[in-house]
N, C-alpha and C positions, 0 to 999 in steps of 0.2 A: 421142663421147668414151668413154664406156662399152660392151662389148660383152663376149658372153657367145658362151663355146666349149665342147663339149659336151671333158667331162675326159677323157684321156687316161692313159693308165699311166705316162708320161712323166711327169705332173704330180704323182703320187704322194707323190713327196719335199716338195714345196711344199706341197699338202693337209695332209699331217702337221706339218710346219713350224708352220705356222696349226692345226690343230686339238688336238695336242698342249701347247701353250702353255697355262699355267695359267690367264691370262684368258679364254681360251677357253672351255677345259673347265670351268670354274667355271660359265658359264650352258648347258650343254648336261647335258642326265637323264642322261648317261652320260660322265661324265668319269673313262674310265679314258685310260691312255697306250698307243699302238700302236706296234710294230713295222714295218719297210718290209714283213716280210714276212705279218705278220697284214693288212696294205692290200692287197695284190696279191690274198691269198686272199679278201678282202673285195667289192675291183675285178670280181673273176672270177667273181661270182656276184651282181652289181650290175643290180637288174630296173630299174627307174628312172635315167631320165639325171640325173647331176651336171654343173655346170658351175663354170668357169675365168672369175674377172669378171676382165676385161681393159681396163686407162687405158691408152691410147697406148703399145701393145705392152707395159706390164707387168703380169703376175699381183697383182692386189691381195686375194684372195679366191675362195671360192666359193660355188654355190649349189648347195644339196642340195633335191634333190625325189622325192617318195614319193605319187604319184598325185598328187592335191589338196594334199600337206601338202609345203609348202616351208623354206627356212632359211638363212640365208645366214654365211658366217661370214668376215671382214676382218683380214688380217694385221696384229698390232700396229701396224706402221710406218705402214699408212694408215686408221686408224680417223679417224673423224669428219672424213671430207673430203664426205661424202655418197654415200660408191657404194656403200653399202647400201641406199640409199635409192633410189636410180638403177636399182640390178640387179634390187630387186623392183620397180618399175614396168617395167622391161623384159620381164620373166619374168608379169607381171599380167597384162598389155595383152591378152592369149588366155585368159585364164582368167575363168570366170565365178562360179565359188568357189574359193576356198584357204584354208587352214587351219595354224595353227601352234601350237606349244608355244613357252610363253615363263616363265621366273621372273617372279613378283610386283615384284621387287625391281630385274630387268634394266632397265638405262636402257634398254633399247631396244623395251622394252613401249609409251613416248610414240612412237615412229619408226613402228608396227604401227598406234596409235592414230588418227596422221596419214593412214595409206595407206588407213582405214579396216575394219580391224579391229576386230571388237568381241569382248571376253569372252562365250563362249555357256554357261558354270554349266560345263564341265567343268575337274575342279582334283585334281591329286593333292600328296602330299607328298613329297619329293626330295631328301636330306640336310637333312631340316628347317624344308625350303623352301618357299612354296606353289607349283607347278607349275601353269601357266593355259592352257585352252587360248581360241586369239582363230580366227575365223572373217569370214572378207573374204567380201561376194556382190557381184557387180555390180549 
């Protein structure tokens, strides 16, 4: 049902689509707004694969990964169907640690807590926020 495509420059427009969105940017440490063409010069010096979550050929999201530290983010339109939940047991299944930033306050701190993430005491502040980091081992 669920499958993961490494991103493409194609997907760019759709990326910012979702990432630009004010719910979005509200639980990410850096909620500024991007240009297509601030992504492309982004894309082009991109060390780490991103990926394209895909339901039955459509883009519902993606996942961002940075060695160990993963993140996923779901287009308005299909939040809470579960392919958040989906994509990081997909993207898990090979990993023996990962690691994420999450707000205190994001619903989706209970979603991390499920897959087994736990708070490891790293915490900064983020527009007044507490910023947490969670840490998965197998």
């Amino acid at each position: 049902m669920i499958n993961l495509r490494f991103l493409t420059k194609e997907d760019l427009p759709f990326l910012l689509e979702v990432r630009n969105d004010q719910s979005t940017r509200n639980n990410l440490e850096n909620n500024s707004i991007f240009t297509l063409e601030d992504c492309k010069i982004w894309f082009e010096s991109l060390k780490s694969p991103w990926y394209i979550i895909r339901v039955n050929n459509e883009s519902v999201g993606y996942m961002r990964t940075n060695g160990s530290d993963i993140g996923c983010d779901i287009h308005p339109n299909y939040r809470r169907k579960s392919y958040a939940k989906m994509a990081y047991q997909n993207i898990m299944k090979d990993m023996d640690i990962a690691t994420l930033w999450v707000f205190e306050d994001n619903f989706a701190k209970k979603l991390y807590q499920e897959l087994g993430f736990k708070e490891n005491g790293e915490q900064k502040i983020i527009r007044e926020r507490k910023y947490i980091k969670m840490t998965y081992e197998r």
